[in-house]
C-alpha angles and dihedrals in degrees: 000000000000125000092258097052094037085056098043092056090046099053102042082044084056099049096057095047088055096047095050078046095055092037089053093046087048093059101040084056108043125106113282098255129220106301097003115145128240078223103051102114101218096184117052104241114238118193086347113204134240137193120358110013135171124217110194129181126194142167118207123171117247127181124248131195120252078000114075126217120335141177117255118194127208140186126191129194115205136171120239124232124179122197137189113271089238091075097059116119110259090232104036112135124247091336096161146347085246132037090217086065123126113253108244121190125179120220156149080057119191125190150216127179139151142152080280139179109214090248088057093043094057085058096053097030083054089044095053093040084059093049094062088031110234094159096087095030112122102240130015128194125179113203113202156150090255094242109163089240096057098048095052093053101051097042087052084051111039105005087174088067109106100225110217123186114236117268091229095047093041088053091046092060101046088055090054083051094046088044094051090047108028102024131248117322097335121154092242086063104042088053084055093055091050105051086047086047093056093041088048085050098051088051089257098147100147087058089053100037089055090045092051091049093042 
């Protein structure tokens, strides 16, 4: 099959698959109308999930030609599963905190992502959560980098959904705040750290909260 030929079915391939996309996003999206059920399910669930489930979004830059560089969003549905500490690999990097913590492993991932304003992203991230059907799992977490965008949008979505700052961006910040008070790298600061990074692990977000504002 030559380059040319190869290109023309892929891209005709791809258009079809966007604009099924937009036109499922559309109608998970769209006003109830007169006489509709709660209960009406407007997207057809595919490897719907159960139990515990994450919900992440994310923008990252990417680089188009003739374009220059753009933001790509991008949502991902997971299930949860949580496993006993004892099966952690032995040499597993900087798997926890403690070595008595559960084991949690993310999987049966399922993805969205576009050249997306934030606005654009809530219809397709909504749409997707309704694919695997999150909205009636029992529990639902969303795991991200705390950005204002992302919170909005999943609040307005999935407002059940408990948000949770990453553990590698909430760790970054506290180091900007030990350097700007205690300087860079010094042993005052990094006892500080520590002592934020246990208080954040036991769920002790007031305590951490009052030190960062005093």
């Amino acid at each position: 099959m030559s380059s040319d030929s190869l290109r023309r079915i892929t891209e005709s391939w791809g258009r079809r698959v966007e604009e099924e996309r937009q036109e499922v996003a559309e109608r998970a999206n769209a006003p109830a109308q007169r006489g509709e059920s709660p209960q009406t399910r407007r997207v057809v669930e595919v490897r719907p999930l159960t139990g515990q489930v994450n919900l992440s979004t994310d923008g990252g830059m990417v680089l188009i030609r003739d374009e220059g560089w753009k933001e790509v969003k991008l949502t991902t549905i997971s299930k949860v599963e949580v496993r006993p500490a004892a099966e952690r690999p032995a040499k597993e990097e900087r798997a926890s905190r403690r070595a008595e913590d559960p084991l949690v492993r993310l999987k049966e991932h399922s993805y969205q992502a576009g050249l997306w304003d934030a606005d654009t992203m809530a219809l397709h991230q909504y749409a997707e959560g309704l694919r695997r059907g999150i909205d009636r799992c029992q529990r639902l977490s969303s795991v991200n980098d705390g950005a204002p965008w992302i919170e909005r949008i999943t609040d307005l979505n999935f407002p059940e959904a408990v948000q949770i700052v990453d553990w590698s961006h909430a760790e970054g910040k506290l180091w900007k705040v030990s350097k700007a008070v205690f300087g860079d790298q010094s042993p005052e600061g990094k006892g500080w750290i520590e002592r934020r990074l246990d208080h954040l692990w036991a769920g002790k977000v007031k305590k951490v909260e009052s030190a960062l504002k005093a």
